[in-house]
C-alpha positions as CSV (number, residue, x, y, z in Angstrom):
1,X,-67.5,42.1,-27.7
2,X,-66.4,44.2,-30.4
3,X,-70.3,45.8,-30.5
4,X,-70.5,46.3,-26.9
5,X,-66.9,47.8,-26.3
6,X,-68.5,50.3,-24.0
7,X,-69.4,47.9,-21.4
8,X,-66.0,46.0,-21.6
9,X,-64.4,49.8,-20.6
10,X,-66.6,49.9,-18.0
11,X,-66.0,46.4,-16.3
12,X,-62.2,46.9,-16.7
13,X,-62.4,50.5,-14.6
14,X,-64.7,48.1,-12.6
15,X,-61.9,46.2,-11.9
16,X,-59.4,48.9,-11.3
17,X,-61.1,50.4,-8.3
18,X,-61.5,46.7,-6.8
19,X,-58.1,45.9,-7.2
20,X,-56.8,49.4,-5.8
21,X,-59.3,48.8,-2.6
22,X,-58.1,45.5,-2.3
23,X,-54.4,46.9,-1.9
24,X,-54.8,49.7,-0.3
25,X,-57.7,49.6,2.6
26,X,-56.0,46.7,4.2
27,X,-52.4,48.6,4.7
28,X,-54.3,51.4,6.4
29,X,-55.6,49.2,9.3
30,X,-54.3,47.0,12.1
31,X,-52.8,43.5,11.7
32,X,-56.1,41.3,12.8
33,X,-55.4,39.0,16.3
34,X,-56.3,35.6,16.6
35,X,-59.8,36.1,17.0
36,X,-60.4,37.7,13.9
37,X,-62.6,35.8,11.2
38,X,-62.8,36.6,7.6
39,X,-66.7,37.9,8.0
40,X,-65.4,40.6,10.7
41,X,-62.0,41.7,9.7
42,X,-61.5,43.5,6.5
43,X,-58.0,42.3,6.2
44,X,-58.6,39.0,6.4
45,X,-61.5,39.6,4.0
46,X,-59.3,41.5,1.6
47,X,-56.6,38.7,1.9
48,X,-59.2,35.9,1.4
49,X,-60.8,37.8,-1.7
50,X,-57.5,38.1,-3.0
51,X,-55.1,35.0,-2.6
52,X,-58.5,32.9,-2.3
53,X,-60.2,33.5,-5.0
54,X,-58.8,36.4,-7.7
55,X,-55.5,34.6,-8.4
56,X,-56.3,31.0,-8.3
57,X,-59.2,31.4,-10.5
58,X,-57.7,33.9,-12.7
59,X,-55.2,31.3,-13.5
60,X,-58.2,29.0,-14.3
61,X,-60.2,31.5,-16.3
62,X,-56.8,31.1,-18.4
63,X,-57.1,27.4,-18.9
64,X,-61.1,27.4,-19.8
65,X,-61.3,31.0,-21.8
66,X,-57.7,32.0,-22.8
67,X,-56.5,35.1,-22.3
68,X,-59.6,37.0,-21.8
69,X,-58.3,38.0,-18.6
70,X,-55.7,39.8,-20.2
71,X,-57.8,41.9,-22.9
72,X,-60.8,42.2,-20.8
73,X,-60.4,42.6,-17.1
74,X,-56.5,42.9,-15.9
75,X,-56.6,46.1,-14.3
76,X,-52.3,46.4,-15.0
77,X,-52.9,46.1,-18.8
78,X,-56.0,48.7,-18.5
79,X,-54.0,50.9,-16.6
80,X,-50.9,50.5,-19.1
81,X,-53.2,51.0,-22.2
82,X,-54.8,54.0,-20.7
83,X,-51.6,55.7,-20.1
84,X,-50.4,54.8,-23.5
85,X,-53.2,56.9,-24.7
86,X,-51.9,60.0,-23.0
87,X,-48.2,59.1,-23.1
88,X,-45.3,60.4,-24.8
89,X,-45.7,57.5,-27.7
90,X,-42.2,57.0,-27.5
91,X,-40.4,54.1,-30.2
92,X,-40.3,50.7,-28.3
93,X,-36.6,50.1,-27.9
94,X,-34.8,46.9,-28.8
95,X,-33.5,45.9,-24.9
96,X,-37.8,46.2,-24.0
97,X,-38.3,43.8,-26.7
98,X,-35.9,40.6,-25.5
99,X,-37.9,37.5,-24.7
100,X,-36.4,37.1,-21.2
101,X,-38.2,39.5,-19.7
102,X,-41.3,37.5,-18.5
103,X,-39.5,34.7,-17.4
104,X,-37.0,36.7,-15.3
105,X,-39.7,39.1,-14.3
106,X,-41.7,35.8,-12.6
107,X,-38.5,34.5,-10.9
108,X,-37.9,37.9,-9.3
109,X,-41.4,38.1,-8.2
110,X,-41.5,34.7,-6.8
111,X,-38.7,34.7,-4.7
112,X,-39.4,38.7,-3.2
113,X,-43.0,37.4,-2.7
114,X,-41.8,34.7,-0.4
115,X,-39.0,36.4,1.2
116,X,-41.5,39.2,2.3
117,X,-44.5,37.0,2.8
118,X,-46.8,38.2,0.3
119,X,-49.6,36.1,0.7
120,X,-49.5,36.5,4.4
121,X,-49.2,40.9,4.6
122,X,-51.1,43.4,2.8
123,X,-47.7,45.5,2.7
124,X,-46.0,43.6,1.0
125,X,-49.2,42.6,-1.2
126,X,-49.0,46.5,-2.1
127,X,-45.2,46.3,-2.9
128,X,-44.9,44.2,-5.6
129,X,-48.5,44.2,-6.7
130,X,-48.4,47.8,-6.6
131,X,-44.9,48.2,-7.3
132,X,-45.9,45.9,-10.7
133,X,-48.8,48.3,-11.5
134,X,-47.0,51.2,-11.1
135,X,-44.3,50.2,-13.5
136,X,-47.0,49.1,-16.3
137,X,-48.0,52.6,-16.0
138,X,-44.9,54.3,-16.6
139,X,-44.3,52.3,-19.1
140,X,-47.1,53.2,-21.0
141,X,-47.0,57.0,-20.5
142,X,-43.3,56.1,-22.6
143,X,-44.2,53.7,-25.0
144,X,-45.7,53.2,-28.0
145,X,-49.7,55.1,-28.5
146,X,-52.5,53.2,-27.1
147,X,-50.9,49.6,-27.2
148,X,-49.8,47.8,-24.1
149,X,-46.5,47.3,-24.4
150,X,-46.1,46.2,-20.0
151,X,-48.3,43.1,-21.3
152,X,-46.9,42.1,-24.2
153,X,-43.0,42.3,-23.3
154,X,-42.8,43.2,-19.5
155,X,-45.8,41.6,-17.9
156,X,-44.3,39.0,-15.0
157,X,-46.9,36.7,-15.2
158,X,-47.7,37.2,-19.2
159,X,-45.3,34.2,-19.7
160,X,-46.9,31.9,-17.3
161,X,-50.7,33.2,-18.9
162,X,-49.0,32.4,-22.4
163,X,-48.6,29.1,-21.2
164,X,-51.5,27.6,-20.0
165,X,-53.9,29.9,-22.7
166,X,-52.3,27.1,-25.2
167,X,-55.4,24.6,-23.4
168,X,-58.0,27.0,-24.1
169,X,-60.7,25.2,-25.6
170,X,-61.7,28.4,-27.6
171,X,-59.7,31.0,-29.6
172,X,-59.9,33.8,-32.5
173,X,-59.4,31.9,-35.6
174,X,-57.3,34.1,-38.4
175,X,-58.1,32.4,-42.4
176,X,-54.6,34.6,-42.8
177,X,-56.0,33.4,-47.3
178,X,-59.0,35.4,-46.8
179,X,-57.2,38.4,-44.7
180,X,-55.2,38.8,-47.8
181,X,-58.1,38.6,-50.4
182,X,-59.8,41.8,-48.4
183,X,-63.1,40.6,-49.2
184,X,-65.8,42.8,-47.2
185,X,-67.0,44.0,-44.6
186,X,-64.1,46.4,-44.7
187,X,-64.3,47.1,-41.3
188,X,-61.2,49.9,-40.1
189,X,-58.5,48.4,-38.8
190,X,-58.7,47.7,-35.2
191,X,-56.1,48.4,-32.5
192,X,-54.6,45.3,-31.4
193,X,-52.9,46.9,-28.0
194,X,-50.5,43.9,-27.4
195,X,-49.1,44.8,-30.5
196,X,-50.0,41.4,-32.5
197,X,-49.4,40.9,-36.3
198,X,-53.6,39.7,-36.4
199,X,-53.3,38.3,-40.0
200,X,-50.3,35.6,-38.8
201,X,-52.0,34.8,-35.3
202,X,-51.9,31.5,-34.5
203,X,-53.3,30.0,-31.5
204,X,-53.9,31.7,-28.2
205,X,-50.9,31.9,-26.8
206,X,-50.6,35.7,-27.2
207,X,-53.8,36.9,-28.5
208,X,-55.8,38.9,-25.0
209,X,-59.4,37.7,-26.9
210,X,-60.3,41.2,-26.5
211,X,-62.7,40.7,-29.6
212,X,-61.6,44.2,-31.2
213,X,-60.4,42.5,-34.3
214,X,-63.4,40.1,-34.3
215,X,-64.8,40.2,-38.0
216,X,-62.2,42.1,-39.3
217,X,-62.4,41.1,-43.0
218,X,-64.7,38.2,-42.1
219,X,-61.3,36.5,-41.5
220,X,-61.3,36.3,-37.7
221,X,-64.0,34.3,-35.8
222,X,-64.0,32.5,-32.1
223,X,-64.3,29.0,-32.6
224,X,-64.3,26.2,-30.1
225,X,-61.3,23.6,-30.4
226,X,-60.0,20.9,-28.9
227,X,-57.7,21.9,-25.6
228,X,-55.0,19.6,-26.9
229,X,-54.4,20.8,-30.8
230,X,-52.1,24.1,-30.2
231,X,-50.0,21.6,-27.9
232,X,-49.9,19.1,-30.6
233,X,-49.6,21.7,-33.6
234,X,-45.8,23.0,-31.6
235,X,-43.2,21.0,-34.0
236,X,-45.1,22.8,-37.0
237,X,-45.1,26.2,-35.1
238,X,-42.1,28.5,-34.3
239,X,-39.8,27.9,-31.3
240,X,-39.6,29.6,-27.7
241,X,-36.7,28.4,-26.0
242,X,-38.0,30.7,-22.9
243,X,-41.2,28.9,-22.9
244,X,-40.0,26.0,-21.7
245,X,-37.6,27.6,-19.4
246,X,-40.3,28.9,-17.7
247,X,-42.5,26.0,-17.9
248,X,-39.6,23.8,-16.7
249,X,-37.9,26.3,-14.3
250,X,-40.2,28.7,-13.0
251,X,-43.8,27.0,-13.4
252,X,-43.4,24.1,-12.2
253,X,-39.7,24.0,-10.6
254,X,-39.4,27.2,-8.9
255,X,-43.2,27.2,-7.9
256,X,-43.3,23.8,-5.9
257,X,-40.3,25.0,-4.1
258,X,-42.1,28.5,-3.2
259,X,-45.4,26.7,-2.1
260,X,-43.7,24.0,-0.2
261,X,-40.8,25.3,1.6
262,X,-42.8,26.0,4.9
263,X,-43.7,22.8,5.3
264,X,-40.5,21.0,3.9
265,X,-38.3,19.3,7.0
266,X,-35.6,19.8,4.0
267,X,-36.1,23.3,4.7
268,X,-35.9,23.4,8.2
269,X,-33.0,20.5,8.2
270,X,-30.7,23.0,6.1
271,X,-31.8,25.8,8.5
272,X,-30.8,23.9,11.6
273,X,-27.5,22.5,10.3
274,X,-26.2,26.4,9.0
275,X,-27.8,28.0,12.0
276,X,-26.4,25.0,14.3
277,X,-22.6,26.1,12.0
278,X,-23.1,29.7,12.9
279,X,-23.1,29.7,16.6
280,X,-20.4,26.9,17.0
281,X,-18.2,29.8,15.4
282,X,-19.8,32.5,16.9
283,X,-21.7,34.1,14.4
284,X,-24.5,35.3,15.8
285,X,-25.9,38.3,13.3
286,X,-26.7,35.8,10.8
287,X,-29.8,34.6,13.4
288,X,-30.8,38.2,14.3
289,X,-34.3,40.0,12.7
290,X,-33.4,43.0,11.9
291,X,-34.2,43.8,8.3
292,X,-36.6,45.9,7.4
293,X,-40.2,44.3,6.2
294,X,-40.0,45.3,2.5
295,X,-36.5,43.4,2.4
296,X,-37.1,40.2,4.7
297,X,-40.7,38.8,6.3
298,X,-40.5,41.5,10.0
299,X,-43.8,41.9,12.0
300,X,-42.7,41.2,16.0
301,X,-46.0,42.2,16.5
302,X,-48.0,39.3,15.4
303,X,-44.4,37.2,16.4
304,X,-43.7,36.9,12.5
305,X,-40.2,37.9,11.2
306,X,-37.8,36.5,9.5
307,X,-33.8,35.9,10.3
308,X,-31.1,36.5,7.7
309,X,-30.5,33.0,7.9
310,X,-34.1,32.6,7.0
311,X,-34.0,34.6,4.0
312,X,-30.8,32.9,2.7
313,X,-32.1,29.6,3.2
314,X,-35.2,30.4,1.4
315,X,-33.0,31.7,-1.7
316,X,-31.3,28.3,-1.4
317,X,-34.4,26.3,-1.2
318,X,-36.6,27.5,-4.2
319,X,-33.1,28.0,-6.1
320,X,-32.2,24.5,-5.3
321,X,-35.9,23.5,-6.5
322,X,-35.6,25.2,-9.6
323,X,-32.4,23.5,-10.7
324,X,-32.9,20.1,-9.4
325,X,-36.3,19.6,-10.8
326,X,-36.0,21.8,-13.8
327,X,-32.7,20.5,-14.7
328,X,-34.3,17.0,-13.9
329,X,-36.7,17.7,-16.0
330,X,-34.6,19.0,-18.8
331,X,-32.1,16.7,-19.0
332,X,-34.8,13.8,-19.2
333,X,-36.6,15.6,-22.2
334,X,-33.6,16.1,-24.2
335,X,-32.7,11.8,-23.5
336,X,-36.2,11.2,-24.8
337,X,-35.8,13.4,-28.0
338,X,-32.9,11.9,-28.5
339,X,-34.4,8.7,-28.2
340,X,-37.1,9.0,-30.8
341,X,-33.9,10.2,-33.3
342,X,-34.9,13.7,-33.3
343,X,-33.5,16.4,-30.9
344,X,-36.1,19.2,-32.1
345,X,-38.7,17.0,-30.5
346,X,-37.1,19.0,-27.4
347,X,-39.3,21.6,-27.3
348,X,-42.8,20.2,-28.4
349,X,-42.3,17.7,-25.2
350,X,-41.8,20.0,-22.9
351,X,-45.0,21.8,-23.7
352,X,-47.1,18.6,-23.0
353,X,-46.1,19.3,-19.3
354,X,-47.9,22.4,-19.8
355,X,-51.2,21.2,-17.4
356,X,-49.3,19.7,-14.8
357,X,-47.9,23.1,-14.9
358,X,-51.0,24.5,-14.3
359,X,-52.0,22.1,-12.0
360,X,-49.2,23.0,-9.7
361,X,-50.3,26.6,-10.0
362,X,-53.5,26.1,-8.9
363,X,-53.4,23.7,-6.4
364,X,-50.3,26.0,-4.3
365,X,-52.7,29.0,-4.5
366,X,-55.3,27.5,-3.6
367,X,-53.6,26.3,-1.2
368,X,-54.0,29.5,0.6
369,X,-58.0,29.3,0.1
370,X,-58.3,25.8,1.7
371,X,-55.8,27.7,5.0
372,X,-58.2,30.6,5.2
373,X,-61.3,28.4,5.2
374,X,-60.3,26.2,7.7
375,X,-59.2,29.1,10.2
376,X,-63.2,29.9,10.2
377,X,-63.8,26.4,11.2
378,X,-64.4,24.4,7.8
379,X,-63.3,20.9,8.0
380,X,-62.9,21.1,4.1
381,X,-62.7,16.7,3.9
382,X,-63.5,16.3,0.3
383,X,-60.6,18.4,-0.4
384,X,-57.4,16.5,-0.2
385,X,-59.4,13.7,-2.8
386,X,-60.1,16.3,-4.9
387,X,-56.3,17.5,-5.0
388,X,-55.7,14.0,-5.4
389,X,-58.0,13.3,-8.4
390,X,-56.6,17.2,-10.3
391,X,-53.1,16.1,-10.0
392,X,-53.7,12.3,-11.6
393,X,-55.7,14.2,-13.7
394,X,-53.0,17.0,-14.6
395,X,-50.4,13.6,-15.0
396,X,-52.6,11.5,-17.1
397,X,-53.6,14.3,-19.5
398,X,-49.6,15.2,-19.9
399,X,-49.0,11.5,-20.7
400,X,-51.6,11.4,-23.4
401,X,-50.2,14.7,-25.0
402,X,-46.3,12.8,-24.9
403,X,-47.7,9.7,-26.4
404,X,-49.5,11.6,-29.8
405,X,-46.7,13.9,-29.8
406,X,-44.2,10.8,-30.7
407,X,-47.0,9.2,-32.7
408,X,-44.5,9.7,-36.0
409,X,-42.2,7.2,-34.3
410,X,-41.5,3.9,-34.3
411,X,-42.6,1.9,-31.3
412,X,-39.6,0.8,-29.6
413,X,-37.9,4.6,-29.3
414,X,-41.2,5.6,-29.0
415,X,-42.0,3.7,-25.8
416,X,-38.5,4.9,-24.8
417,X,-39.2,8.5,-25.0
418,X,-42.2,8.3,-23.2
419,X,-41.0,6.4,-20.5
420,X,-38.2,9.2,-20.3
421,X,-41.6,11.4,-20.2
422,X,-43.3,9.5,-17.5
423,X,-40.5,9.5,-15.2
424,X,-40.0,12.7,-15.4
425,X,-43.8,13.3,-14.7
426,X,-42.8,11.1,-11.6
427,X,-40.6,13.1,-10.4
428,X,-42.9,16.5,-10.4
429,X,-45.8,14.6,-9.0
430,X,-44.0,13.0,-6.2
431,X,-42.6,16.6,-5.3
432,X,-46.6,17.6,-4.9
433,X,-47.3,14.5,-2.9
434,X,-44.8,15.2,-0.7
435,X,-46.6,18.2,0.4
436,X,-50.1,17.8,0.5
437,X,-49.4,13.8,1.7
438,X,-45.9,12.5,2.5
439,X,-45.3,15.8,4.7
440,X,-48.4,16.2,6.1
């Protein structure tokens, strides 16, 4: 990689004028009708290529290579980089630097993407995609000179990436003992743009595997590992506390409620009873569509738009979603810590939800896939026993990860913590059952 940087630039500019097609031709062309197939419509193509396939199996290119994404291909951190190059260099002030940012950045994103139907309009696609892209790039005409600052402290999905590159079965190993001794080749110092300190990296949790620093005084090498140890190294490791607000929270919490709200009767329960509220005291604007389609879901001309009421009661739902299984989730993981006598325990059991986290991700995205597919006629059996068999999958692995992280305690609180873990892995897996069975 590091040899053959040439090609790497030329696969990320690649990607750049994909991604900007992908955005842009389908908001310059009419809604498609009912007839229109994937194969004939370049909106629905564009749509497919995009929710289908670039986001789902971004997320597991993530999970098998780390965050190679990230340094290699992201066209919003080649963009940001580039910029940075023939920016202003600006210092990188302390408010850009708060560890928040991510986490808020993906509830934001989460909940506009629904209330605008992002998956559904190439519009809105363009807002907050675009809208994302253009902000990396200003940031990086401000900020710091040929790093990617967007990525590192802005980026709305960089948390969620973080995250899940903690499975990666490879990473760049740093020997931080032979960094120090500067034994050759003394190779120049590369330019780690995310800004990383490379002789204290540790895992691949924030490292882009760009390969730049790859052989820097023979102390950094990619090396296969097992996808378990960076979970099971967390007590031993500095603490995020907004890693596991997003993994409880956002991930998984917020997330199911954003995939599942369309086809929740909770949903549409809550919106009959307000809407049912409304008109018994003769409140009628509430159930009008009259906001605009970058604020609230509004195209009357494929009979699509959304009410205020439907807006609000989407806030309410993934809000509600977020707290309830979140704070489920949390409370339960702080009763088994305390459990197993030791309350910093907190923290390295909540990352062992980390692939059910994932697996939530990926089976609500591709979601859309499996909906696309079946609109050009594919009857798509096997895939509801595959979803089946990733989510006991995704449960079992988390289970295994809970049990050796309490493998310093003794058996009786230990089986007590675990069973604190399991029923809160019941509680997230019943939510997805729910949607791809119970509701179905």
């Amino acid at each position: 990689m590091r040899r053959h940087a040439r090609l790497i630039r030329l696969a990320q500019w690649t990607v750049v004028l994909f991604y900007a097609g992908l955005l842009l031709l389908p908001t310059l062309l009419p809604l498609p009708d009912s007839q229109a197939r994937i194969l004939d419509n370049l909106v629905l193509l564009a749509q497919f290529l995009f929710w289908g396939i670039w986001w789902p199996f971004v997320l597991l290119s993530i999970v098998l290579f780390g965050r190679l994404w990230c340094g290699v291909l992201c066209p919003e951190g080649s963009l940001s980089e580039w910029a940075s190059n023939h920016g202003r260099g600006l210092r990188i002030p302390g408010s850009l630097r708060w560890g928040g940012w991510p986490t808020l950045g993906f509830f934001l994103t989460t909940l506009y993407g629904q209330l605008i139907s992002v998956y559904d309009y190439a519009q809105a696609a363009l807002l907050i995609l675009g809208g994302s892209t253009v902000a990396a790039v200003i940031v990086g005409l401000l900020f710091g000179r040929g790093k990617r600052v967007w990525c590192r402290y802005l980026c709305p999905v960089s948390g969620v990436f973080a995250l899940l590159a903690r499975l990666a079965p490879m990473h760049f190993q740093v020997n931080e003992q032979r960094w120090k001794a500067n034994d050759g080749p003394r190779l120049p110092l590369p330019n780690c743009a995310p800004l990383l300190d490379i002789r204290r990296l540790q895992g691949a949790s924030t490292c882009h595997a760009c390969g730049r620093c790859s052989g820097q005084r023979g102390a950094v090498q990619l090396i296969a590992r097992s996808c378990n140890e960076e979970i099971l190294q967390a007590p031993h490791r500095p603490a995020s506390v907004w890693d596991a607000r997003l993994l409880l929270f956002g991930v998984i919490g917020l997330a199911m409620g954003a995939f599942q709200w369309t086809v929740s009767p909770w949903f549409i329960g809550l919106k009959q009873f307000l809407a049912q509220w409304l008109v018994e005291r003769d409140w009628l604007w509430p159930l009008q569509d009259t906001a605009p389609w970058w604020l609230l879901t509004h195209y009357p001309q494929a009979n699509d738009s959304f009410s205020w009421l439907d807006g609000f009661c989407i806030v309410v739902y993934l809000g509600a979603s977020s707290l309830l299984i979140g704070g489920g989730l949390l409370i339960l993981l702080r009763l088994a810590a305390r459990l197993a006598g030791d309350r910093t325990l907190y923290w390295p059991l909540a990352l062992t939800l980390t692939p059910l986290g994932g697996a939530g991700l990926f089976l609500g995205l591709s979601a859309t896939t499996v909906k696309l597919l079946r609109y050009e006629g594919l009857l798509l059996e096997w895939v509801q026993p595959a979803r089946g068999l990733l989510l006991a999958a995704a449960m079992g692995w988390c289970l295994w990860l809970g049990w050796r992280q309490l493998k310093d305690i003794a058996l009786a609180p230990r089986a007590s913590a675990w069973f604190c873990l399991l029923l809160g892995i019941g509680l997230v897996g019943h939510g997805w059952w729910l949607q791809f069975w119970g509701w179905s």
